[in-house]
C-alpha positions in Angstrom: -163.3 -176.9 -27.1 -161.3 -175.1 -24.0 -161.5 -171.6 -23.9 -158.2 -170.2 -25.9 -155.8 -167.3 -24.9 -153.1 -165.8 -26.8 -149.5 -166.1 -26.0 -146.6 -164.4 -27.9 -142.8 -163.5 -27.3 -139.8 -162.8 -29.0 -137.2 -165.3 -29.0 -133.4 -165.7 -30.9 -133.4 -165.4 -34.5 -131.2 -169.2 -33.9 -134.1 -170.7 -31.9 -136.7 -169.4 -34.2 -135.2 -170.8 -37.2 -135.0 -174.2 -35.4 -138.8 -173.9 -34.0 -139.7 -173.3 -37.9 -137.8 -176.8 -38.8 -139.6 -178.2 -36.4 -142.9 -177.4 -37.3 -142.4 -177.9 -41.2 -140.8 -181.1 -40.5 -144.1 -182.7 -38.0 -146.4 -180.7 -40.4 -148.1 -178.9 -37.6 -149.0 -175.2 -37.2 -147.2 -172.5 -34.7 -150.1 -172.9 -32.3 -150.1 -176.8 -32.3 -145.9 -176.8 -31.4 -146.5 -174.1 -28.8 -148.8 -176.1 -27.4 -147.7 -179.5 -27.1 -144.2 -177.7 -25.7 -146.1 -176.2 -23.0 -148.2 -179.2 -22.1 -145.2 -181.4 -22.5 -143.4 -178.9 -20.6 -145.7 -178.6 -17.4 -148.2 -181.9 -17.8 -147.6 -185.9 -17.6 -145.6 -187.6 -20.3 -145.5 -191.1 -20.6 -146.8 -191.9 -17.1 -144.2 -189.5 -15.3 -145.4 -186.4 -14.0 -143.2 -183.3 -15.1 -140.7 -182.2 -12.7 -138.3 -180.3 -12.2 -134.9 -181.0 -14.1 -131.4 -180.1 -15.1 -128.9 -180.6 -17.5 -126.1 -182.6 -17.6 -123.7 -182.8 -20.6 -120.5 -184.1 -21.2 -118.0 -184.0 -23.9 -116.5 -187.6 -25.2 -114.0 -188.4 -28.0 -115.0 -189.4 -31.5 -114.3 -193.0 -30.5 -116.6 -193.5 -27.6 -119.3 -191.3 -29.6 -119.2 -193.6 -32.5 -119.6 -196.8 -29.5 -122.7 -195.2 -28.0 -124.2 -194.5 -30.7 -123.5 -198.3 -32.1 -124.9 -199.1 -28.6 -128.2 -197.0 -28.8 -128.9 -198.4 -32.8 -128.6 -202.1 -31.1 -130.9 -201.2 -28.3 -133.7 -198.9 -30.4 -134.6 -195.9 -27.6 -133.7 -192.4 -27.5 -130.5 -191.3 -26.8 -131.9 -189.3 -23.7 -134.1 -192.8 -22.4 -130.3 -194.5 -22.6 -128.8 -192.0 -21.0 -131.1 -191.4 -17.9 -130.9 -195.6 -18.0 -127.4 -195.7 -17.8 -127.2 -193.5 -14.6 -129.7 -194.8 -13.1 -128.2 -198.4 -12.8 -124.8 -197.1 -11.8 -126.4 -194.7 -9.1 -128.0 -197.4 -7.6 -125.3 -200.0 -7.9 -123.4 -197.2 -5.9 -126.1 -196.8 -3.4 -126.5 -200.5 -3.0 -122.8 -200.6 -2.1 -123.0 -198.1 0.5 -126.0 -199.7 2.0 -124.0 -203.0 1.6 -120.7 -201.4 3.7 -122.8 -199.9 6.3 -124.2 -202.7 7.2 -121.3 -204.6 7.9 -119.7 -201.8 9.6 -122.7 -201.9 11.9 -122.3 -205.5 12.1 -118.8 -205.6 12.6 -119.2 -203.3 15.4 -121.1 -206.0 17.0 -118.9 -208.5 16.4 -117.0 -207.6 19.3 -118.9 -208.3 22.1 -120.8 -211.3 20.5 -117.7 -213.1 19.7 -116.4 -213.1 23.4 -119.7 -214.3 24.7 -119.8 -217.5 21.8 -116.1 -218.0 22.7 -116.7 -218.1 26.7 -120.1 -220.6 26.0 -118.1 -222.9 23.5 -115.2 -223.0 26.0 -117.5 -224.0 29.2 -119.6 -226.3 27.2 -116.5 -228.1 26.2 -115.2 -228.6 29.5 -112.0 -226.5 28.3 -109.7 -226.5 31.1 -108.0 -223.5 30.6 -111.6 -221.5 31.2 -111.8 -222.8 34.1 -108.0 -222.0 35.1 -108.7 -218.4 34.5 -111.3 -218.4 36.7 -109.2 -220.1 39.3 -106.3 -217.7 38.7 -108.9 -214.8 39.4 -110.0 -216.3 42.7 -106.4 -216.7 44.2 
């Protein structure tokens, strides 16, 4: 077993009634909740490694709750798994987009010049007289 050191600190009367629901409910000691917080907090979880994070929150109506919720029961994961999956789709669909529009901004800036030259090599392969008038015109 790894060598042990004690940790301690008060905390809100609030959180500490919640941290003692928590344990009773898993059936685990003080030590054992501590613990797997820490390491959960600063070690890999399910394949990711621990970084750093922040909080988003939002407040909905009754009505849009009640959906997600119906939402989440039909697809069985956590409501934060759901969540993070949800914005993750519609932040890529976004960046897709962009990529999308700036590459046809970029083409469309080449357009230009690659246009003329098709146009001026379809006209003199097809004999088109009036290319060749131009050309006179300039000449004169």
């Amino acid at each position: 077993m790894a060598e042990m050191k004690n940790i301690c600190g008060k905390i809100p009367l609030e959180l500490h009634a919640k941290v003692r629901q928590e344990i009773e409910r898993r059936e685990i000691s003080t030590q054992q909740f501590i613990q797997q917080a820490i390491e959960e907090h600063f070690m890999e979880r399910k394949g990711e490694v621990s970084m750093a994070v922040r909080t988003l929150a939002v407040q909905v109506s009754e009505e849009l709750f009640a959906r997600f919720k119906t939402a989440l029961a039909k697809k069985g994961c956590k409501q934060k798994d759901f969540l993070i999956e949800i914005i993750e789709k519609a932040v890529e669909e976004i960046e897709k987009a962009e990529m999308a529009e700036t590459k046809e901004e970029a083409v469309m800036e080449e357009e230009p010049e690659g246009e003329e030259t098709q146009k001026e090599s379809e006209e003199e392969a097809s004999g088109n007289p009036t290319a060749d008038m131009e050309t006179e015109d300039i000449k004169e």
